[in-house]
N, C-alpha and C positions, 0 to 999 in steps of 0.2 A: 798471509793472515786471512781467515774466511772472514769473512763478511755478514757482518750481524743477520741472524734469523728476519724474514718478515712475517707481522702477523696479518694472518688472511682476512681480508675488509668482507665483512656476510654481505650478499646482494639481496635488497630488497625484492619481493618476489610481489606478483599481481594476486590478489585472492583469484580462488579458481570461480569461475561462471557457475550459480548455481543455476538461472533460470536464462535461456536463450529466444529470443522470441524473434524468429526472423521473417520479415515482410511476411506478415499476415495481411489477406483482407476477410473481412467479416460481411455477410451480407444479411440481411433480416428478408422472411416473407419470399426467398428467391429473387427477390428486388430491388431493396434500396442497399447500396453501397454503402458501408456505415465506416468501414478501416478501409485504409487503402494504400498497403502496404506498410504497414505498421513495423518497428525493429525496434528492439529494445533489450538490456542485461541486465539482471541482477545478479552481482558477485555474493560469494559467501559471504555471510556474518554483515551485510551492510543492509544498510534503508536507501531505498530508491525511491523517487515522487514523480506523479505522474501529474503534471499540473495541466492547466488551462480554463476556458470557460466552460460551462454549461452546456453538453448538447459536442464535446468537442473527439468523445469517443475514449473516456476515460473508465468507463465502468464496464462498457465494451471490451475493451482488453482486457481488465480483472477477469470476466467473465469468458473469456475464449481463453484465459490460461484452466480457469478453474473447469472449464467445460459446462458452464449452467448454461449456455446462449440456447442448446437445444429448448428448454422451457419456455423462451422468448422467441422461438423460432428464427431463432440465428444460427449459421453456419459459418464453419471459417474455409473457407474455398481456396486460398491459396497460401504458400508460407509454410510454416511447422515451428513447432515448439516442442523445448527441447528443456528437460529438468534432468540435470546429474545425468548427461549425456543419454538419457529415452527421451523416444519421443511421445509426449505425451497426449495429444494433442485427440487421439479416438480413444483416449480412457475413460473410464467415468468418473464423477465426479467422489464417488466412494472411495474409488483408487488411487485417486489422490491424494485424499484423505490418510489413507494409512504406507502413503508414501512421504509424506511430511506437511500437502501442499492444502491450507485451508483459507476461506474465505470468512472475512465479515462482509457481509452484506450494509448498503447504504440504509440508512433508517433502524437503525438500531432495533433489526430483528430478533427478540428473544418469544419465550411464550407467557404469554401473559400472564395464564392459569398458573403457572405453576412458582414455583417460590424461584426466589436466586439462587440458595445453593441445587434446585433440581436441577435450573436451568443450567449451572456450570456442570452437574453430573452428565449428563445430555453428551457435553463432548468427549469424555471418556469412553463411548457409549462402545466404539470398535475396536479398544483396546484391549477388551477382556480384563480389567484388572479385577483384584480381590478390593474385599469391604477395606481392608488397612491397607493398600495401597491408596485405592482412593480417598482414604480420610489422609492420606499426604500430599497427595496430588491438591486435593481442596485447600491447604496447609499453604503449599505452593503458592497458589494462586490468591489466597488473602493474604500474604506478603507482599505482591506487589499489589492488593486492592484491599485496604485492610476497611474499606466505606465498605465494602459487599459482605464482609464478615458479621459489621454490625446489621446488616441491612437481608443476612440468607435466609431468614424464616418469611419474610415479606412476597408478597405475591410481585414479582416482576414488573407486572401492565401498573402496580401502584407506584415505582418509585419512578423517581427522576429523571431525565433525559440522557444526564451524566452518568449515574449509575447504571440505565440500562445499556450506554454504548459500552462500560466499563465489564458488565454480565455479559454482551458478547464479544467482547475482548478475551475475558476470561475462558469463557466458556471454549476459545478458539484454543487456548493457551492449553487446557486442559486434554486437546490431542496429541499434546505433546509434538510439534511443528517445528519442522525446517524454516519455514519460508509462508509470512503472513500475509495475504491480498486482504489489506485494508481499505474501505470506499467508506471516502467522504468522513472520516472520523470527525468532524467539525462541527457537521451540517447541524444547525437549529440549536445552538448549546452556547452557553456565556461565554465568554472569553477566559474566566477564571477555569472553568472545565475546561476546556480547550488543550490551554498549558499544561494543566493535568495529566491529561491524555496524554497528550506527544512527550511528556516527559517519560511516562509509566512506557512510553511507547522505547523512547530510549535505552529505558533502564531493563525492558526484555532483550533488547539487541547487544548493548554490553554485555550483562551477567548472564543469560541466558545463547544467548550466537543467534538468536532467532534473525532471520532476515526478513527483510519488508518489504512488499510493492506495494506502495500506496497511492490512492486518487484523491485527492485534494485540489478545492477551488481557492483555499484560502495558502495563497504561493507563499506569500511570508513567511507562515510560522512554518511551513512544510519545508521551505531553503534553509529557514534554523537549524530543522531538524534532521533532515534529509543531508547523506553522503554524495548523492548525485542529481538530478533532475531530467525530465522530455516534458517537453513542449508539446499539447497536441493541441490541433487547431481541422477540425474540419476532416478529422481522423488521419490526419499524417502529421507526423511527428516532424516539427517546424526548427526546431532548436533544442540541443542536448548541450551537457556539459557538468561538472563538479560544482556544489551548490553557492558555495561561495562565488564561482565565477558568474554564475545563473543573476545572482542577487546581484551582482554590480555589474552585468548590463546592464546599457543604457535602454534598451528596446523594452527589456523585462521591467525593468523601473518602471518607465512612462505605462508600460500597456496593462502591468498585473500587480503591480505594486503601488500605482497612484501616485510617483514620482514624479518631478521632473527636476532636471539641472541647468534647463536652460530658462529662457525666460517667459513670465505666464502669457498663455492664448488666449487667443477668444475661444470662444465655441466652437464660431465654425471652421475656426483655423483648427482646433484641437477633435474634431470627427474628421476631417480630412486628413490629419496625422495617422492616427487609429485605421483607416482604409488603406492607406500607403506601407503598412507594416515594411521596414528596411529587408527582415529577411525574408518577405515574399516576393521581392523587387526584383 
């Protein structure tokens, strides 16, 4: 008697590596050591966060993927970086650009002068499209910002903080991007905006495949929203891992989340903690 058929179990497979970024260091002025030895992945279709403090070398790697460091007079002198298997790492920043790879800038850079919807036409600007292509693209993009739709005849430098990080969100969106280097989406904005953001942030990565590297101080709502996480501290990458597991260290609690599970310090017991860091031991 044979022996009942089996059915084939599908093997879950790893998204493929969109963005590879292996031990870099970055140096400013020929001088100060900024990265130092920096390694980090972004798989397709996910949101990656680049957390830590202030000063930790988080906008520095945006910027050694995107290649703007030459403007700051930054080099990346050792490593390579590696997008959909090029290396990309002596391209310019244009080339990026119409290879899927775009930045927002920290400070909600748009132009002032000019209205919202110019400013979202702006990033169409290397696509070459036609007048009704772009009036669908614009279409697009007040779907997931439909506050900028009310808000496109308005000079830019006049509206709101929220709106203008949401104008160059948009504006990035409008290159039509693989892969989004977001800085600092938080910085200087309510908490109500905030959520906002990172949700609109979500809902491109879902519906759209867009992928995310992002630099965020504010770890919290970044581990929410964020598939994975790194650690930088002092430009090397101190602690990585899946965001969920991120959030429940205990190291990540106490140092970036303002947790604690054990019992309250003094002061100077709690700066002597904060110096001791467990995984720099």
């Amino acid at each position: 008697m044979n022996a009942p058929a089996q059915t084939a179990v599908p093997v879950a497979t790893a998204p493929a590596v969109l963005l590879d970024v292996n031990g870099i260091e970055v140096i400013y002025n020929h001088v100060i050591l900024v990265l130092k030895g920096v390694s980090l992945q972004v798989p397709e279709g996910k949101i990656v966060a680049l957390l830590g403090a202030n000063g930790a070398g988080k906008t520095t790697t945006l910027r050694a993927v995107s290649n703007l460091l030459k403007g700051e007079r930054g080099d990346v002198t050792k490593g390579s970086i590696v997008y959909r298997g090029e290396r990309i790492d002596r391209l310019t920043p244009a080339d990026l650009v119409r290879r899927g790879v775009v930045q927002v800038m920290e400070g909600r850079h748009c132009f002032a002068h000019l209205s919202i919807e110019d400013n979202l036409l702006t990033g169409a600007y290397t696509r070459g499209l036609g007048r009704a292509e772009l009036a669908q693209e614009l279409e697009r993009v007040f779907t997931y910002f439909p506050r900028l739709k009310q808000r496109k005849a308005s000079q830019a430098g006049y509206t709101s903080g929220g709106e203008q990080q949401m104008c160059a969100i948009g504006r990035a969106l409008m290159a039509n991007p693989r892969m989004i280097l977001l800085d600092e989406p938080s910085m200087g904005l309510a908490p109500q905006i905030v959520e906002e953001i990172f949700e609109i942030v979500r809902d491109l990565n879902e519906r759209e495949g867009v992928s995310f590297l992002l630099a965020e101080q504010n770890t919290n709502i970044a581990l929410r929203y964020a598939d994975y996480g790194y650690i930088l501290e002092n430009g090397r990458v101190m602690m990585d891992g899946e965001a969920h597991s991120l959030a429940e260290n205990e190291d990540v609690k106490e140092f970036y989340l303002g947790i604690s599970s054990g019992e309250r310090k003094s002061f100077r017991d709690t700066k002597f903690y904060r110096r001791r860091k467990r995984w720099l031991a």
